[in-house]
N, C-alpha and C positions, 0 to 999 in steps of 0.2 A: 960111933954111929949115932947116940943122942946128939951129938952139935948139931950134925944133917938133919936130923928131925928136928928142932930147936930150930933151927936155918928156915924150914921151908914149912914149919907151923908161922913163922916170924912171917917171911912172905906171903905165905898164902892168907893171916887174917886182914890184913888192908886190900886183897882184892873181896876177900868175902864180906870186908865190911864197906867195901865201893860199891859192891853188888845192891844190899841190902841198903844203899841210901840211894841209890837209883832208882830199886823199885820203891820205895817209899815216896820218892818225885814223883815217881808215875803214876803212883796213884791218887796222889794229892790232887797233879795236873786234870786227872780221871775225872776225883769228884767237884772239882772246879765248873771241868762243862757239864757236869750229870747233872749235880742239882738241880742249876736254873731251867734246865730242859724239862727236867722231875717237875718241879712246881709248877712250869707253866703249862704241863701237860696234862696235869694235877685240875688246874683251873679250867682248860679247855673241855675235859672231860663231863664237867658238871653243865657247862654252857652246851656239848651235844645233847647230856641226857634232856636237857629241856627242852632243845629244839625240836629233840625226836616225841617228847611225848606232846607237843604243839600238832608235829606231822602228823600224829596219829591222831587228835582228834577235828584235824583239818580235813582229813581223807572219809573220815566220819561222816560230816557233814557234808561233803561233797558226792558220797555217795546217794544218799538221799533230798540234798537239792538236784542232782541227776536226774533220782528218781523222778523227783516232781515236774520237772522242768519236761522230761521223756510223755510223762503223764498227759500232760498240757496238751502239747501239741502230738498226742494220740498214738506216739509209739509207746504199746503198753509192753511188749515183750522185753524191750530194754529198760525199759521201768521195772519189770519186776523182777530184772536179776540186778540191778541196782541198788532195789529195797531189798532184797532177799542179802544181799554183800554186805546193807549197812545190819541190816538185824540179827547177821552171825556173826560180825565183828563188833555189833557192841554187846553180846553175848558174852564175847570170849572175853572181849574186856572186865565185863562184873565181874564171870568169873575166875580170873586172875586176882582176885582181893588187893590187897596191899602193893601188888607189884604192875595194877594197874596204873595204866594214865592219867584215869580218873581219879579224884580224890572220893571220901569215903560220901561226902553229901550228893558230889554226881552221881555217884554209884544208885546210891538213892534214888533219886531225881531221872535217873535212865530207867530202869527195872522196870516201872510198869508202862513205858512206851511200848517193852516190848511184848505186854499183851496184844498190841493190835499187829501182830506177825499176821498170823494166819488169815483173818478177815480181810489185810489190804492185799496179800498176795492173793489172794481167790478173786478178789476184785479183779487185780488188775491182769490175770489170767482170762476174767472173764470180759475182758475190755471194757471195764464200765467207767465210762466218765467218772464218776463220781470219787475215782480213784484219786483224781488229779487232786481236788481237795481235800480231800484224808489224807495224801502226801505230802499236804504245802501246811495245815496244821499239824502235822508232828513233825514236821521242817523245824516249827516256830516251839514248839516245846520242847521237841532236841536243845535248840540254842539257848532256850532257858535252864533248862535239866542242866546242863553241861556248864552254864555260869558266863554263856557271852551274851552283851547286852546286845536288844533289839536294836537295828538298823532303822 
């Protein structure tokens, strides 16, 4: 009865050891396409995060050129959920610290625009012209605070 065992240990390690160089191909073949895909997905991901914290401070501005532009030509109730949009969201910005979009001197640089919350939304609640340009001068200190050069 040992020959039969000796016999079909005999045969059976050239299939177990077929086996174990198959799967070894296969995973070679595996990390062959993984990596390149890894890395370049690796790269891609950095080129999003910049895009996205671009969008966010595009969406910024664009909320309170809104505002101003709404202002101008005297629709003030869209102006002031406009202004009221850009000055919760550069709120939340500050305060997300480190994981904001802004870096730490915008961070700066924005904080005290948003004292004048309260004053330009009563404004433009109360439709006063004079809204228009208290929205078109912290348009122009937005885009400085935040580090884009004058147009």
């Amino acid at each position: 009865m040992s020959e039969e065992v000796q016999r079909e240990t005999a045969r059976s390690t050239p299939v177990v050891r077929r086996f174990v160089i198959y799967g070894v191909v296969l995973l070679v073949v595996f990390l062959l396409g993984f990596v390149p895909m890894w890395l370049k997905a690796r790269r891609h991901a950095g080129s999003l995060a910049k895009a996205e914290r671009q969008l966010t401070l595009v969406k910024r501005q664009h909320d309170l050129a809104s505002a101003a532009i709404d202002a101008r030509r005297g629709e003030y109730e869209p102006a002031r959920r406009a202004a009221s949009q850009f000055f919760t969201s550069a709120r939340a910005e500050i305060d997300e610290g480190e994981a904001s979009a802004l870096t730490q001197a915008q961070r700066q640089g924005v904080a005290p625009l948003l004292a004048e919350r309260d004053e330009l939304i009563t404004l433009l609640a109360r439709s006063d012209p004079a809204s228009a340009d208290r929205l078109s001068e912290l348009y122009v200190k937005y885009r400085a605070a935040s580090g884009q050069p004058p147009r």
